[in-house]
C-alpha positions as CSV (number, residue, x, y, z in Angstrom):
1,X,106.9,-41.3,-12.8
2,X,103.7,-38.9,-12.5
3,X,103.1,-39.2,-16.3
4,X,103.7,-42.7,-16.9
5,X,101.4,-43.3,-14.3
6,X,98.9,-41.1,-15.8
7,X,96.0,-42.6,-17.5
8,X,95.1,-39.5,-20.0
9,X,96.0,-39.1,-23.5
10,X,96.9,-36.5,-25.5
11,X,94.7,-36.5,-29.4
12,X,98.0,-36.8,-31.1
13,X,99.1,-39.7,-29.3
14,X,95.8,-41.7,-30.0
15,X,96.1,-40.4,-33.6
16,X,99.2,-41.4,-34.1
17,X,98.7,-44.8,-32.3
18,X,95.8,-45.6,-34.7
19,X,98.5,-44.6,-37.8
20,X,100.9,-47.1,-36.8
21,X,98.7,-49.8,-35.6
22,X,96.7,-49.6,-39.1
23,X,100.3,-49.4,-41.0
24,X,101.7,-52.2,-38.9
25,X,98.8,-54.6,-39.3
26,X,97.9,-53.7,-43.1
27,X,101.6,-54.0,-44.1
28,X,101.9,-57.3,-42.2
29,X,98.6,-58.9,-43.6
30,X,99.2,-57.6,-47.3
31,X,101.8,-60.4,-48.3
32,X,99.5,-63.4,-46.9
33,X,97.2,-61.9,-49.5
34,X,99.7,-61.2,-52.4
35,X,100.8,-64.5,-52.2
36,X,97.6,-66.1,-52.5
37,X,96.7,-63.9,-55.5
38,X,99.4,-64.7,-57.4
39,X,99.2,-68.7,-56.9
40,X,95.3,-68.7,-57.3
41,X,95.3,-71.5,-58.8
42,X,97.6,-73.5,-56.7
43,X,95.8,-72.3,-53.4
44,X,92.5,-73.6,-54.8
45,X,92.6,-77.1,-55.2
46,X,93.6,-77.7,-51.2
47,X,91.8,-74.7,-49.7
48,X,89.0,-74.5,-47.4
49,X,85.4,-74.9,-49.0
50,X,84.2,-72.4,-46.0
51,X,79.9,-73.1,-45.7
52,X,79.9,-75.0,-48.9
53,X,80.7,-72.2,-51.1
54,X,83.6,-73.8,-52.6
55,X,87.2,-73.6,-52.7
56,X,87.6,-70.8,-55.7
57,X,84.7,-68.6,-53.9
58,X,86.2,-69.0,-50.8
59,X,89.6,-68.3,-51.6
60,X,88.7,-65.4,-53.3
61,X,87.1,-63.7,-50.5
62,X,89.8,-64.6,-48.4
63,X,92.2,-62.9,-51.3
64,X,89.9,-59.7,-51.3
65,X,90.0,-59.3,-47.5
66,X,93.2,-60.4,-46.8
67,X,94.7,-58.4,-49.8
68,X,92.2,-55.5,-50.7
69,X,90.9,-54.9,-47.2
70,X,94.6,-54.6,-45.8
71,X,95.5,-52.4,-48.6
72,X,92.4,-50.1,-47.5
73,X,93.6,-50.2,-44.0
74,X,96.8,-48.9,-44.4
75,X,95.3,-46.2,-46.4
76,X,93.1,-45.1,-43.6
77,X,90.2,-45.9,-46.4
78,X,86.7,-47.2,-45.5
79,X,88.4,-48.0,-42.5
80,X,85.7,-50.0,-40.2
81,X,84.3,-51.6,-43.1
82,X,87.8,-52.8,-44.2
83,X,88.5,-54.7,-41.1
84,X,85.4,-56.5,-41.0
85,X,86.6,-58.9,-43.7
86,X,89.9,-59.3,-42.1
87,X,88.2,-59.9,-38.6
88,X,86.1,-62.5,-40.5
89,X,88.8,-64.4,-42.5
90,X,91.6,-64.4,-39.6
91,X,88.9,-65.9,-36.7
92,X,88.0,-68.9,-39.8
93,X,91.7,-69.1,-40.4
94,X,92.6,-69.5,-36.7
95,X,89.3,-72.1,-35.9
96,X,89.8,-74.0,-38.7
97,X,93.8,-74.3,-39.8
98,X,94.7,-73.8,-36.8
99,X,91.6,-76.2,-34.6
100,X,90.8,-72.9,-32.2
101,X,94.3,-72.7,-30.6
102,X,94.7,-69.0,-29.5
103,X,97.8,-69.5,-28.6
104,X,100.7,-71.7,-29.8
105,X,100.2,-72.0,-33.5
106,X,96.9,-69.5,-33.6
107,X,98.8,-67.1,-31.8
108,X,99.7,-64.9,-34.9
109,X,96.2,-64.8,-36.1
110,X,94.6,-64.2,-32.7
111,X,96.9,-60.9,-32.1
112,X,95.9,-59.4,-35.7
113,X,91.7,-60.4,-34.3
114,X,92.7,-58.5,-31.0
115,X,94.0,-55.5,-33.7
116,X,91.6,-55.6,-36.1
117,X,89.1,-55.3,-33.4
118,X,90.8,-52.0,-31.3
119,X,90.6,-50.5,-35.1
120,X,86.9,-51.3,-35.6
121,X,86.0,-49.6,-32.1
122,X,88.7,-46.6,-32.2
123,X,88.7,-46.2,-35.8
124,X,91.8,-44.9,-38.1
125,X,92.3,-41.3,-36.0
126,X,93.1,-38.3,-38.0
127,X,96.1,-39.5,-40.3
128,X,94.1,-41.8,-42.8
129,X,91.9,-40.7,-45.4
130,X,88.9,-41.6,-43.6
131,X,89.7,-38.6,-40.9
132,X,90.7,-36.7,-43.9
133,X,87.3,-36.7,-45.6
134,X,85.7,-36.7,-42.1
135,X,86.8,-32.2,-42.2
């Protein structure tokens, strides 16, 4: 009971945290991303023309963070810059598909924000390629 109750941590236990919650939240995200990719076209007649810079434009950021950026995440790769995009692109997808609702139908979205976020202030711990190039 002691050590559940404790309130330390052990480096390998944050490390390994930060591997699964990058690995979890990449591999969840990177299929939103493929799909859009791969039905460009169809995606960009109805999507979002976010601040007027038009459907193709936006879609396209939307495909590099959603695809790219979660593909850098789960390799541990330019970590914090990587979730930057994905922080941006899931907080429009929630206010504007999904009218600000954090929970019911923006619940998804909001729990990878509330990841994406942990990951920009902990950063990717020792098993990515960041804390590889970091010895």
């Amino acid at each position: 009971m002691k050590k559940l109750m404790n309130i330390g941590y052990k480096d390998w236990a944050f490390n390994l945290s930060m591997f699964i919650l990058r690995i979890g939240l990449g591999a969840l995200m990177i299929p939103h991303g493929y799909d859009k990719l791969v039905h460009f076209a169809q995606y960009k007649k109805n999507f979002i023309n976010f601040l007027g810079m038009g459907s193709s434009i936006s879609l396209g950021l939307v495909v590099f963070s959603e695809f790219f950026c979660a593909a850098f995440l789960i390799m541990g790769l330019f970590t914090r810059f990587a979730v930057i995009p994905l922080i941006i692109s899931t907080s429009v997808a929630v206010i504007q598909a999904h009218g600000g609702a954090i929970f019911g139908d923006g619940e998804h979205g909001s729990l990878f924000i509330v990841g994406f976020i942990v990951i920009l202030l902990c950063g990717p711990g020792k098993a990515s390629l960041d804390g590889i190039a970091g010895k």
